[in-house]
N, CA, C and O atoms as a printed pandas DataFrame, in Angstrom:
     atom_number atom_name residue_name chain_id  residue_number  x_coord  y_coord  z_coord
0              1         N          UNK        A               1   47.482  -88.670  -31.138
1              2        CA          UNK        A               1   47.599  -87.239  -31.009
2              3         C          UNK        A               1   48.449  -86.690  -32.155
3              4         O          UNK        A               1   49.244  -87.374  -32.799
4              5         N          UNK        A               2   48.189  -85.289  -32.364
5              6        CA          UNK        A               2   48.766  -84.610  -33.964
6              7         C          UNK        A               2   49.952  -84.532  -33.323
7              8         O          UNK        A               2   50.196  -84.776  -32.141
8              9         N          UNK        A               3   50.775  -84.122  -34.313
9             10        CA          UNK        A               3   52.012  -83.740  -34.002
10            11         C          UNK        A               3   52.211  -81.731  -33.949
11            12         O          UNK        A               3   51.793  -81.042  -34.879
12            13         N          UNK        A               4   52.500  -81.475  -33.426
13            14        CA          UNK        A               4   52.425  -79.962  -33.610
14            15         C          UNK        A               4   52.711  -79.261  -34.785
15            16         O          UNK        A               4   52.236  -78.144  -34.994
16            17         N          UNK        A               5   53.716  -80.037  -35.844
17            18        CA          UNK        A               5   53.774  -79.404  -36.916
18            19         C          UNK        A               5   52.972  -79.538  -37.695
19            20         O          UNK        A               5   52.648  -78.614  -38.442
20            21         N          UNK        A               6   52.429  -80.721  -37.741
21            22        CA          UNK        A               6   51.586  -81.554  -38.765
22            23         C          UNK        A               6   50.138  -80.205  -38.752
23            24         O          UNK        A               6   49.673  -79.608  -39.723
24            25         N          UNK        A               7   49.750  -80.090  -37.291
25            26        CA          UNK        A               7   48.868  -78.891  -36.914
26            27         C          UNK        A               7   48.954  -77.429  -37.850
27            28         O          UNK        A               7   48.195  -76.676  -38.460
28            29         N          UNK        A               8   49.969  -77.528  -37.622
29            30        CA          UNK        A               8   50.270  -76.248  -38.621
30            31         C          UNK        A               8   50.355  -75.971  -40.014
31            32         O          UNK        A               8   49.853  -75.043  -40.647
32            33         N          UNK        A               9   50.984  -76.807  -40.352
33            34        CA          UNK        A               9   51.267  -77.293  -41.379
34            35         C          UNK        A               9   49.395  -77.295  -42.103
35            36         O          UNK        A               9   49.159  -76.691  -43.149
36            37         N          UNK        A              10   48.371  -77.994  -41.398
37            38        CA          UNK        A              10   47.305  -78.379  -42.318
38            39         C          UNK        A              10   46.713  -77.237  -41.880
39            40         O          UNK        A              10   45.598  -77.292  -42.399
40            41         N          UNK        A              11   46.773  -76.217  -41.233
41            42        CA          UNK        A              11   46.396  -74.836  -40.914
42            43         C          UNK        A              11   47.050  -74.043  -41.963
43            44         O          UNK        A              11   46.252  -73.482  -42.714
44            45         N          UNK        A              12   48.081  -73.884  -42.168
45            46        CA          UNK        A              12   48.526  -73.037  -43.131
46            47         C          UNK        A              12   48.216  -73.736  -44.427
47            48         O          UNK        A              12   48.561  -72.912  -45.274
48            49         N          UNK        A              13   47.762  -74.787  -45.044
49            50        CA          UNK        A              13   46.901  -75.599  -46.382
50            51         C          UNK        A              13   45.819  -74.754  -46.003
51            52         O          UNK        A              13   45.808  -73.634  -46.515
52            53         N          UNK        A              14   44.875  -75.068  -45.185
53            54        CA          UNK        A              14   43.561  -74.200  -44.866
54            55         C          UNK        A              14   43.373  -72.966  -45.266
55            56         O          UNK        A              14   42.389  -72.567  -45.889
56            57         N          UNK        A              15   44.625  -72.106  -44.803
57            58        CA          UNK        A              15   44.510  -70.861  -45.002
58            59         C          UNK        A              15   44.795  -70.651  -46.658
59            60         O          UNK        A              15   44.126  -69.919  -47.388
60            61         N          UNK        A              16   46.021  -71.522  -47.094
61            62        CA          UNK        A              16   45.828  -70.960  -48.489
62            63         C          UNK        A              16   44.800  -71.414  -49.227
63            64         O          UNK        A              16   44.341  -70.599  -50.028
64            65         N          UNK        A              17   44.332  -72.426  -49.191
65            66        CA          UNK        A              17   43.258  -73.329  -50.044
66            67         C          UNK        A              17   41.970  -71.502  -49.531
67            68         O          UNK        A              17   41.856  -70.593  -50.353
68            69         N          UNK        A              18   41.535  -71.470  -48.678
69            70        CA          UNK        A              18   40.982  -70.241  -48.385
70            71         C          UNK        A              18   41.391  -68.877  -49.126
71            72         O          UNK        A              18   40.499  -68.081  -49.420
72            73         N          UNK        A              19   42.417  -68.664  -49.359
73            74        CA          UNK        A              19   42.799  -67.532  -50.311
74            75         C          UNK        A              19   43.123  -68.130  -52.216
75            76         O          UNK        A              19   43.982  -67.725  -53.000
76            77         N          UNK        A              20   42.288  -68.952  -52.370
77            78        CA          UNK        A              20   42.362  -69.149  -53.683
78            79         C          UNK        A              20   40.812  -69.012  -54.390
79            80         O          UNK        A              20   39.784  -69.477  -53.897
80            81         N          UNK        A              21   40.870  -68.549  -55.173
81            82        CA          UNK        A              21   39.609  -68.019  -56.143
82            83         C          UNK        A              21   39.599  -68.810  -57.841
83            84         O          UNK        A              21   40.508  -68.854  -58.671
84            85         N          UNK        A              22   38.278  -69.333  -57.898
85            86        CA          UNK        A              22   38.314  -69.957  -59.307
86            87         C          UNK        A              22   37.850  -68.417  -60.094
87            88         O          UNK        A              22   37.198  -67.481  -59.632
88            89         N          UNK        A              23   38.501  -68.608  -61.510
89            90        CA          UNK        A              23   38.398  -67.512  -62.208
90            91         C          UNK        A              23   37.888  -68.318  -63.709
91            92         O          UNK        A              23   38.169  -69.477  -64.014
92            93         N          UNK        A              24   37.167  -67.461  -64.422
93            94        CA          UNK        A              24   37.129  -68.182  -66.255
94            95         C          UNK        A              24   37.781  -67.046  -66.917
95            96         O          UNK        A              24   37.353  -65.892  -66.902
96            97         N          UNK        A              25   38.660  -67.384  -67.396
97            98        CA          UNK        A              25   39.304  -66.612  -68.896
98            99         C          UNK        A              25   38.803  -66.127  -69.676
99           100         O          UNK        A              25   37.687  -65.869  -69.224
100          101         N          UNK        A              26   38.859  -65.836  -70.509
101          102        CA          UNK        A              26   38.361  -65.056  -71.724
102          103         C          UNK        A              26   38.089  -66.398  -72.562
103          104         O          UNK        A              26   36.967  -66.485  -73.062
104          105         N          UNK        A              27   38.848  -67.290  -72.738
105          106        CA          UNK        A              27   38.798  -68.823  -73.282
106          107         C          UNK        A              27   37.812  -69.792  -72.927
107          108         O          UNK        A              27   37.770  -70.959  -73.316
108          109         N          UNK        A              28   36.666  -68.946  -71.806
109          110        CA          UNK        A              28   36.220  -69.911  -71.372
110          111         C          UNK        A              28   36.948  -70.846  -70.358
111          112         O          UNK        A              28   36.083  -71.581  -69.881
112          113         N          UNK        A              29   37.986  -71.089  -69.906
113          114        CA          UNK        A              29   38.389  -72.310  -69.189
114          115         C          UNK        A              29   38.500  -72.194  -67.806
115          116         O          UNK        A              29   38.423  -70.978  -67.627
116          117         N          UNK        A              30   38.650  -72.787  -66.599
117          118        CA          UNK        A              30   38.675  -71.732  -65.499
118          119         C          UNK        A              30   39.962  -72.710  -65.046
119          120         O          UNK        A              30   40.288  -73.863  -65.331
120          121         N          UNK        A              31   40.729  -71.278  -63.888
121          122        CA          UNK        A              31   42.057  -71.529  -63.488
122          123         C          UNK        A              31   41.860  -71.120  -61.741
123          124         O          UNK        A              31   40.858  -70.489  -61.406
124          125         N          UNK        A              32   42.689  -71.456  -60.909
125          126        CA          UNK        A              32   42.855  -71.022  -59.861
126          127         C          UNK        A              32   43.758  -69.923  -59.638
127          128         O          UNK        A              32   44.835  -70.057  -60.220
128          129         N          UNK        A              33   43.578  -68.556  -58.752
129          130        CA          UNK        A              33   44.283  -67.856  -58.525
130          131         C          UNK        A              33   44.302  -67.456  -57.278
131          132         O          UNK        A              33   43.230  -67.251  -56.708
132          133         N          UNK        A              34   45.668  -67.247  -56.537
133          134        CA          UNK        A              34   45.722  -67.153  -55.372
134          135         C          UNK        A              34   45.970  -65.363  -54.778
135          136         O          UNK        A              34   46.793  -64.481  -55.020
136          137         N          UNK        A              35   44.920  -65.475  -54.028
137          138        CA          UNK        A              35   44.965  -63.785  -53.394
138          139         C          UNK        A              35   45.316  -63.711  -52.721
139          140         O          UNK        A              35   45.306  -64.653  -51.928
140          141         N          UNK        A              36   45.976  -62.460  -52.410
141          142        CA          UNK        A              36   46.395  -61.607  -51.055
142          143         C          UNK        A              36   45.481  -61.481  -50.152
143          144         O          UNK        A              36   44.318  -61.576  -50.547
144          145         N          UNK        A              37   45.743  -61.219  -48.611
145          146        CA          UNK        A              37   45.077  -61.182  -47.883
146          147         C          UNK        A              37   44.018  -60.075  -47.974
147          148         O          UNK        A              37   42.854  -60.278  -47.630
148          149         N          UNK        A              38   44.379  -59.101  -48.366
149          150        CA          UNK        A              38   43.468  -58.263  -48.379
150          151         C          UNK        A              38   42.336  -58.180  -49.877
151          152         O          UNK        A              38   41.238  -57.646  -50.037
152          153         N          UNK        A              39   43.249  -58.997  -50.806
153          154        CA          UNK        A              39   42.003  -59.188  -51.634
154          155         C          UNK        A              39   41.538  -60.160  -51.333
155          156         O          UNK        A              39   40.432  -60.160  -51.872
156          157         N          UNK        A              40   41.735  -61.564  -50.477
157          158        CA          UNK        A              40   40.449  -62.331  -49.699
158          159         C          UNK        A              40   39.322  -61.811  -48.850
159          160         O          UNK        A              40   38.188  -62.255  -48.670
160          161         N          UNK        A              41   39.948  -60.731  -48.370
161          162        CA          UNK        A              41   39.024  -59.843  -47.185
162          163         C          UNK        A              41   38.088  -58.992  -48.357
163          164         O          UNK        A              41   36.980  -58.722  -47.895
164          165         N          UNK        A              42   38.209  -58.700  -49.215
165          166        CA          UNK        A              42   37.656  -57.834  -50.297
166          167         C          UNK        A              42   36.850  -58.386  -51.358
167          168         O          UNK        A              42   37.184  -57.936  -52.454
168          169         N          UNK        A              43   36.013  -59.112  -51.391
169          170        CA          UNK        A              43   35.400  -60.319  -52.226
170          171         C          UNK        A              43   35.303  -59.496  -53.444
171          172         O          UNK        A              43   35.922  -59.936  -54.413
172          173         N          UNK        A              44   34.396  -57.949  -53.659
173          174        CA          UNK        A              44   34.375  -57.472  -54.950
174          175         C          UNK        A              44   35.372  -56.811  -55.145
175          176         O          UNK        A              44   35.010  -55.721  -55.589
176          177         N          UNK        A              45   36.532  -56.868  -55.051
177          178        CA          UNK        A              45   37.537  -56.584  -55.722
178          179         C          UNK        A              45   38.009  -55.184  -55.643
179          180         O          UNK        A              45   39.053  -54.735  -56.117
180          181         N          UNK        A              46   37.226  -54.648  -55.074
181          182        CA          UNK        A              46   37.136  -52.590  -55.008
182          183         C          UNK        A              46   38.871  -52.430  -54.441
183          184         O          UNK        A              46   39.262  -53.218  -53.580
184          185         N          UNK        A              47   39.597  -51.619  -54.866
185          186        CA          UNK        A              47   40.931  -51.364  -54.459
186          187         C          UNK        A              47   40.518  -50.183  -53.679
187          188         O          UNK        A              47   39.641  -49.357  -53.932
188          189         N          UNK        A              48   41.443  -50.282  -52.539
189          190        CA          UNK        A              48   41.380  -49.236  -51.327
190          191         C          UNK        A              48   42.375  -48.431  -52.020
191          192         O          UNK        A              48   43.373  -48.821  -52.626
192          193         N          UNK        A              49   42.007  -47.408  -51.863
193          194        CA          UNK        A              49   43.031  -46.217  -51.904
194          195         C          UNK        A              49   44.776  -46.016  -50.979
195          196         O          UNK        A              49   45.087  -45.941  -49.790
196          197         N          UNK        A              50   45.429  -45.996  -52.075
197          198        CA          UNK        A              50   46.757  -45.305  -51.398
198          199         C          UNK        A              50   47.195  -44.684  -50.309
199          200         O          UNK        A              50   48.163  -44.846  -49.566
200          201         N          UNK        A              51   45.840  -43.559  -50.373
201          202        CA          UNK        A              51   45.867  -42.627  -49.259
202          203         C          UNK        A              51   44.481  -42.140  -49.155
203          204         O          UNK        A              51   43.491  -42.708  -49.617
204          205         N          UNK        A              52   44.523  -40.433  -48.150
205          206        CA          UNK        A              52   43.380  -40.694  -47.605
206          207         C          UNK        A              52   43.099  -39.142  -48.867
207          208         O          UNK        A              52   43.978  -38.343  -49.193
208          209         N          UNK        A              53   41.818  -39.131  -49.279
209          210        CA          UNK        A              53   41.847  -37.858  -50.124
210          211         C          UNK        A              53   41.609  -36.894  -48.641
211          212         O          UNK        A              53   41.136  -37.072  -47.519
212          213         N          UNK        A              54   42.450  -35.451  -49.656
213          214        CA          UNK        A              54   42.119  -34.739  -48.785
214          215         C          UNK        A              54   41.349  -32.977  -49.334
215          216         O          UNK        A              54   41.925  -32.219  -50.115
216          217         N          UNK        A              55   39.951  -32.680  -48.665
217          218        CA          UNK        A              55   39.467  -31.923  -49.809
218          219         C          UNK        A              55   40.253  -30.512  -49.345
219          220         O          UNK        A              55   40.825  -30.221  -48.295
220          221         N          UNK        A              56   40.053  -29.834  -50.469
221          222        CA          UNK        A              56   40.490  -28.475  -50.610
222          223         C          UNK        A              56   40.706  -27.274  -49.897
223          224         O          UNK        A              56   40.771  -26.652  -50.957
224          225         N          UNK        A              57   40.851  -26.516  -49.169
225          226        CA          UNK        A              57   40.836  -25.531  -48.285
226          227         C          UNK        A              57   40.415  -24.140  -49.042
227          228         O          UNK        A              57   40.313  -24.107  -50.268
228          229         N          UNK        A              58   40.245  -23.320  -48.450
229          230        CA          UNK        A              58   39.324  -22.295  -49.615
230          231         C          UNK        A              58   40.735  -21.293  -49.886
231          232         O          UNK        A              58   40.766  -20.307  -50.623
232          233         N          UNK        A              59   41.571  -21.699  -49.290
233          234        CA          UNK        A              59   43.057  -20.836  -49.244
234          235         C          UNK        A              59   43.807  -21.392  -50.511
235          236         O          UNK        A              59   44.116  -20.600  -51.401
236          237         N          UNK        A              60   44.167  -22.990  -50.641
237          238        CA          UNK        A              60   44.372  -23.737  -52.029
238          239         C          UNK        A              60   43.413  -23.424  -53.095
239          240         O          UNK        A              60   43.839  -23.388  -54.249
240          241         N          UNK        A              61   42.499  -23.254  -52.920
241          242        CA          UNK        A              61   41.502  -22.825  -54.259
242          243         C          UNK        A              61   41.970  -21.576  -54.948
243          244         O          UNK        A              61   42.385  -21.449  -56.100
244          245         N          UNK        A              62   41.778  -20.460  -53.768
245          246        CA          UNK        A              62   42.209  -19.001  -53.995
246          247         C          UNK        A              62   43.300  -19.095  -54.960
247          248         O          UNK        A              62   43.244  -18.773  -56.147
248          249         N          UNK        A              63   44.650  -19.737  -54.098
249          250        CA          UNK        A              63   45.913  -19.583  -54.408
250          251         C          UNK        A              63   45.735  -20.237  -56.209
251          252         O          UNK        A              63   45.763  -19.420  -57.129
252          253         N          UNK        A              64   45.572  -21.646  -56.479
253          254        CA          UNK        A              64   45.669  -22.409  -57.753
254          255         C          UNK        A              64   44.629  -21.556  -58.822
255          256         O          UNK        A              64   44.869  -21.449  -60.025
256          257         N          UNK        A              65   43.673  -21.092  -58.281
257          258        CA          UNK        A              65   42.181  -20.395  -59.205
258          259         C          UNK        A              65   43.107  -18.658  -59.931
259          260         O          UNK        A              65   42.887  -18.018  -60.959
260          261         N          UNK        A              66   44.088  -18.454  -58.835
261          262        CA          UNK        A              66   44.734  -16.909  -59.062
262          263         C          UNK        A              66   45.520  -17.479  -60.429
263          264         O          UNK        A              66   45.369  -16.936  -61.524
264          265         N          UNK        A              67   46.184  -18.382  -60.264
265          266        CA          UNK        A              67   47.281  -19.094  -61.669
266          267         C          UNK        A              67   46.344  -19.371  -62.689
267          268         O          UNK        A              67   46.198  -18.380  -63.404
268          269         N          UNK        A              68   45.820  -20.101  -62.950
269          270        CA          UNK        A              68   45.388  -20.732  -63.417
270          271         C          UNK        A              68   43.577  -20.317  -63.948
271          272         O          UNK        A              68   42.787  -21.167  -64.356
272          273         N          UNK        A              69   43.372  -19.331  -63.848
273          274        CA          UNK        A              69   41.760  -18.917  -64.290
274          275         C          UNK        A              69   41.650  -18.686  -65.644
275          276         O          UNK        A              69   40.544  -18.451  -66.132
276          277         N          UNK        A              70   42.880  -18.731  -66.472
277          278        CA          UNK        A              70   42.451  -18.491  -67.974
278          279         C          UNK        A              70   42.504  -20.048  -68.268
279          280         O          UNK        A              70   41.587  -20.504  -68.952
280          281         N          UNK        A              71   43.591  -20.988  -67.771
281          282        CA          UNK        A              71   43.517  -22.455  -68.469
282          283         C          UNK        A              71   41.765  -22.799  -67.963
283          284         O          UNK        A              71   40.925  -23.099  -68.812
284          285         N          UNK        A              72   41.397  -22.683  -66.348
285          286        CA          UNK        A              72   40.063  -23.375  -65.889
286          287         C          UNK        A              72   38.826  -22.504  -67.145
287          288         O          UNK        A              72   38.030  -23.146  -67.830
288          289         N          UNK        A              73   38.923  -21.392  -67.170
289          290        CA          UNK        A              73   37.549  -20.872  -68.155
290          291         C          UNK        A              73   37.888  -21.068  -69.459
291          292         O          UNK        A              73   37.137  -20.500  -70.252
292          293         N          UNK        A              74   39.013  -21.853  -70.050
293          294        CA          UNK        A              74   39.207  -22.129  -71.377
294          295         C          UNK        A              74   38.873  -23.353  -71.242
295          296         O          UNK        A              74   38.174  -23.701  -72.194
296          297         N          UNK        A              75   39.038  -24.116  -70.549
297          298        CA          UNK        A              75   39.364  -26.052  -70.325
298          299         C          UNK        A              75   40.140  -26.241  -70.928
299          300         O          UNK        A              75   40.077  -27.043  -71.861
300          301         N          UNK        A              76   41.476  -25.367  -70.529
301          302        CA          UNK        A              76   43.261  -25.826  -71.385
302          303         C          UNK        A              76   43.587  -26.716  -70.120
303          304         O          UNK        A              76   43.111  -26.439  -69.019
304          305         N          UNK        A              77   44.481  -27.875  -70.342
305          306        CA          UNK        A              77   45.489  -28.177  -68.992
306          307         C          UNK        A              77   46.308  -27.103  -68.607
307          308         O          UNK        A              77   46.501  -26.067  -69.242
308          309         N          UNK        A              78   46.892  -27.508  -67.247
309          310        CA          UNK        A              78   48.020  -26.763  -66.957
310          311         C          UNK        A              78   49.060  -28.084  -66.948
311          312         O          UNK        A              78   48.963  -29.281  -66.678
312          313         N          UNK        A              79   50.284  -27.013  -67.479
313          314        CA          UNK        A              79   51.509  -28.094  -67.800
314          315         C          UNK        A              79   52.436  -28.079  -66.281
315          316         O          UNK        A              79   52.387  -27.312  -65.319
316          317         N          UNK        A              80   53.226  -29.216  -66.549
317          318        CA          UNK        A              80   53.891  -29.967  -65.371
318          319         C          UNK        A              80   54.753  -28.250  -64.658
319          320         O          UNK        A              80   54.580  -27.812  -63.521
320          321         N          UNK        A              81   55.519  -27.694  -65.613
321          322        CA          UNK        A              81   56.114  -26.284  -65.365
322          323         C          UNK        A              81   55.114  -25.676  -64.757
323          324         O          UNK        A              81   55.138  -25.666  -63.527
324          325         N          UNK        A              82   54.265  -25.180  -65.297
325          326        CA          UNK        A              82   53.094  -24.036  -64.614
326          327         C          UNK        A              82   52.836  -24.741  -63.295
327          328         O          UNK        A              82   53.234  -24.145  -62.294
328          329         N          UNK        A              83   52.388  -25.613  -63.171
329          330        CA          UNK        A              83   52.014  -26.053  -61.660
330          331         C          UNK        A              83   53.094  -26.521  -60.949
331          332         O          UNK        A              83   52.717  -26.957  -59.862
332          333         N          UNK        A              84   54.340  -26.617  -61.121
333          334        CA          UNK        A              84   55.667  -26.347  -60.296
334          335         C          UNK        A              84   55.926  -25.048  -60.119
335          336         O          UNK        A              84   56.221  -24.727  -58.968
336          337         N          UNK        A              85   55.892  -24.010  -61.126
337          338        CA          UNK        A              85   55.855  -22.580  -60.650
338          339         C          UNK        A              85   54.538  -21.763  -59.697
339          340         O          UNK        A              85   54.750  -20.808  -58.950
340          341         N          UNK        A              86   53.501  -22.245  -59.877
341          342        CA          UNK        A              86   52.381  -22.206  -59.271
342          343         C          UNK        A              86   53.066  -22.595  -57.377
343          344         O          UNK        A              86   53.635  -21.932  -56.509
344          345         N          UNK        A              87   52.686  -23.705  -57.484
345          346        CA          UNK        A              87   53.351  -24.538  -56.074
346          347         C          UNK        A              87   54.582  -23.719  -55.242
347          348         O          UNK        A              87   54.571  -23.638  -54.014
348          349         N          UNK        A              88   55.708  -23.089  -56.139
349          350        CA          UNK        A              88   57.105  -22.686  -55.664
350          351         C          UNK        A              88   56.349  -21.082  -55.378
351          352         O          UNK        A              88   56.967  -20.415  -54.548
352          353         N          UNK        A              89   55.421  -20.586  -55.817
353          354        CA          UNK        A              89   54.808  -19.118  -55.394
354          355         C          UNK        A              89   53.820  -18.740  -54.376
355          356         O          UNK        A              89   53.639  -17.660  -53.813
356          357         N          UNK        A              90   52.996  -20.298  -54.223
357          358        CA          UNK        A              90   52.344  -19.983  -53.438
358          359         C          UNK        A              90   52.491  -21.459  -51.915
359          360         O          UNK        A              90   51.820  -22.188  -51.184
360          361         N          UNK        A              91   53.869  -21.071  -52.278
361          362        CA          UNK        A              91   54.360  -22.380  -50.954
362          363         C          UNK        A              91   53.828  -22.402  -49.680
363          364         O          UNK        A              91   53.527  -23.492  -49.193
364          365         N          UNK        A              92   53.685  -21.527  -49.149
365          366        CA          UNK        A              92   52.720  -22.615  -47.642
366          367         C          UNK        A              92   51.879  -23.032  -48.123
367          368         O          UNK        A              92   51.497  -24.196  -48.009
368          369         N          UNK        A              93   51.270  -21.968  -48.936
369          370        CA          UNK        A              93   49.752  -22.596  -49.276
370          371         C          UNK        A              93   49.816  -24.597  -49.664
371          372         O          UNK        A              93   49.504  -25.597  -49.018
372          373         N          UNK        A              94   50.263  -24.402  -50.731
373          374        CA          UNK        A              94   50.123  -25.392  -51.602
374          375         C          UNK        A              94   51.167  -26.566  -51.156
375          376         O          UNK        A              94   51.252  -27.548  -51.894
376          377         N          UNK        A              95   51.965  -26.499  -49.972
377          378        CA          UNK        A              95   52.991  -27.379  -49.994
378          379         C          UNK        A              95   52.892  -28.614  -49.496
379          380         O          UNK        A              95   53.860  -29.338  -49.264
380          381         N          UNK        A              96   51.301  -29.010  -49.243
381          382        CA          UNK        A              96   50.816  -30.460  -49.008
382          383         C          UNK        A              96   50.301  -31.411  -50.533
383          384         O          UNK        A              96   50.092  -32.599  -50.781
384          385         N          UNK        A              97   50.252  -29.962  -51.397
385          386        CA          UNK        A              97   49.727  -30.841  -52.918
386          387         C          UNK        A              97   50.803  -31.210  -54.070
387          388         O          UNK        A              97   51.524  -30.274  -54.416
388          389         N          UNK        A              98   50.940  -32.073  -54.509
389          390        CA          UNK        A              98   51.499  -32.450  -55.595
390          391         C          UNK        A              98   51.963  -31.625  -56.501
391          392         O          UNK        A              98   51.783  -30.554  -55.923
392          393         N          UNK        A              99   52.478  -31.341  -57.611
393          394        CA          UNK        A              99   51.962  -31.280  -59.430
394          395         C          UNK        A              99   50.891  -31.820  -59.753
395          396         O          UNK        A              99   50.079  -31.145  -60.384
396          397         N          UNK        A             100   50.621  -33.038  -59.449
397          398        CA          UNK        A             100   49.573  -33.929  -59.993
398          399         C          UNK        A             100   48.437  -33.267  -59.468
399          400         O          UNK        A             100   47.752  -32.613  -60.255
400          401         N          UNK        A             101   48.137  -33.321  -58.342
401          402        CA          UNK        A             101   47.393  -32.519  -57.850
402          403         C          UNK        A             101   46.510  -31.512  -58.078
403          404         O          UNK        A             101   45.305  -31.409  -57.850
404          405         N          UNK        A             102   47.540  -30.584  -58.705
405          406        CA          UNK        A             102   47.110  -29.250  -58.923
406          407         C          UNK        A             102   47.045  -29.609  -60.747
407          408         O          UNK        A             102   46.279  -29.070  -61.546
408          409         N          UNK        A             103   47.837  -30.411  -60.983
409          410        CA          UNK        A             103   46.744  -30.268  -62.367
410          411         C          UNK        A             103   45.355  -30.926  -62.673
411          412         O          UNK        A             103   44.531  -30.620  -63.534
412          413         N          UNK        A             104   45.332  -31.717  -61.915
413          414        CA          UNK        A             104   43.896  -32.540  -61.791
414          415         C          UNK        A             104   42.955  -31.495  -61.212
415          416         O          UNK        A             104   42.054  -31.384  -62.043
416          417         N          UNK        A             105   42.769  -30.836  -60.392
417          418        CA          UNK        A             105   41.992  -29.705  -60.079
418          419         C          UNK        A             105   41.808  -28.598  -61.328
419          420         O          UNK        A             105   40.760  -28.187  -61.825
420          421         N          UNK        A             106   43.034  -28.302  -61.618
421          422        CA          UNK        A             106   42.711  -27.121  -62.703
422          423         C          UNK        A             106   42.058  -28.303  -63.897
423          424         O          UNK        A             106   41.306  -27.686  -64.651
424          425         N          UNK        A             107   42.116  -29.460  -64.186
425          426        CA          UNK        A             107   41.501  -29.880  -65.003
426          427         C          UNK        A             107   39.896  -30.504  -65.304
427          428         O          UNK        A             107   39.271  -30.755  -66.335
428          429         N          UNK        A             108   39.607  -30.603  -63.900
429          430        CA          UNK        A             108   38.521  -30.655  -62.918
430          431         C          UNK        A             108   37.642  -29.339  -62.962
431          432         O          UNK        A             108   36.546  -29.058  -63.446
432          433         N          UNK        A             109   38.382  -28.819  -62.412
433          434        CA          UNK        A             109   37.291  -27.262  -62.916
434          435         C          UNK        A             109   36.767  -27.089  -64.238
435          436         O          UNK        A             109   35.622  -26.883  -64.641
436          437         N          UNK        A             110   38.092  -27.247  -64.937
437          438        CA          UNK        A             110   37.680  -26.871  -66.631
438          439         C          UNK        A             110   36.754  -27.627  -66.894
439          440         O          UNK        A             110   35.789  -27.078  -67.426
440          441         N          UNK        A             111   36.665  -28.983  -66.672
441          442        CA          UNK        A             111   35.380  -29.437  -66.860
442          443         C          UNK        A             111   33.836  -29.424  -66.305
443          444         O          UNK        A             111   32.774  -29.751  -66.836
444          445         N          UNK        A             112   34.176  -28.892  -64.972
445          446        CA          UNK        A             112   33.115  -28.574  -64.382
446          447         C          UNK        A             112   32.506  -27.867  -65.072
447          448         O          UNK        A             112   31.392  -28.166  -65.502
448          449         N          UNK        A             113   33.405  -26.235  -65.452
449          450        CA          UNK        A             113   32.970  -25.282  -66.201
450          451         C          UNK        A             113   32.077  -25.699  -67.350
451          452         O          UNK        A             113   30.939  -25.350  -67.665
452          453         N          UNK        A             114   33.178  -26.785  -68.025
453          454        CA          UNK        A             114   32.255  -26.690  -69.727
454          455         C          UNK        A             114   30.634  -27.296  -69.486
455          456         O          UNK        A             114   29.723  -27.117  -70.294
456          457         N          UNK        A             115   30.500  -28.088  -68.121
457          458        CA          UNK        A             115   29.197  -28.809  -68.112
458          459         C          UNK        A             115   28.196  -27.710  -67.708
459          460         O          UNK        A             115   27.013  -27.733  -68.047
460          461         N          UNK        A             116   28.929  -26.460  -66.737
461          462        CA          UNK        A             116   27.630  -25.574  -66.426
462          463         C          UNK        A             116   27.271  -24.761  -67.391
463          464         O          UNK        A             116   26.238  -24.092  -67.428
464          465         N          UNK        A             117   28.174  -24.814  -68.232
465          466        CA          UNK        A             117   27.718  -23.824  -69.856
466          467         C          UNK        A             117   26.931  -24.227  -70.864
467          468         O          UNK        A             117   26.736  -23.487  -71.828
């Protein structure tokens, strides 16, 4: 009969020998690399998101489109300042979005724009 550790012990070998992936280099040569659980659960490699996106409300549009309609119909960015002053003016509105956020949208549009032109 096993010994109880011994049990475990070749269970937890199992499991890692199971979370290891052969890889080839750029050199041609191949190496072993050991994954995280969730990149074992993930065979193609796709990274899950941080968080959950969340789309727009027609109230955030209004509010960021009022600032920002000469940078979106030019396709200028908006700078880190403008969309902190943006955000601090139209605070309920906007006080679930970033900076980042709101410049990726105003930069998003601008491009939308230049493709429907």
């Amino acid at each position: 009969m096993e010994n109880p550790e011994e049990a475990t012990s070749s269970e937890e070998e199992t499991n890692r020998l199971e979370n290891q992936s052969e890889v080839t280099s750029s050199n041609g040569k191949r190496k072993r690399i050991h994954l995280t659980q969730e990149e074992a659960s993930n065979p193609k490699g796709v990274k899950s998101r941080r968080y959950v996106k969340m789309p727009w409300s027609e109230k955030e549009v209004k509010a960021v489109t009022k600032h920002f309609r000469p940078h979106i119909s030019k396709g200028h960015l908006a700078s880190k300042l403008e969309c902190e002053q943006c955000k601090l003016a139209e605070d309920p509105v906007l006080r679930n979005r970033t900076v980042q956020n709101i410049r990726d949208f105003v930069r998003n549009r601008g491009l939308k724009n230049k493709q429907v032109s």
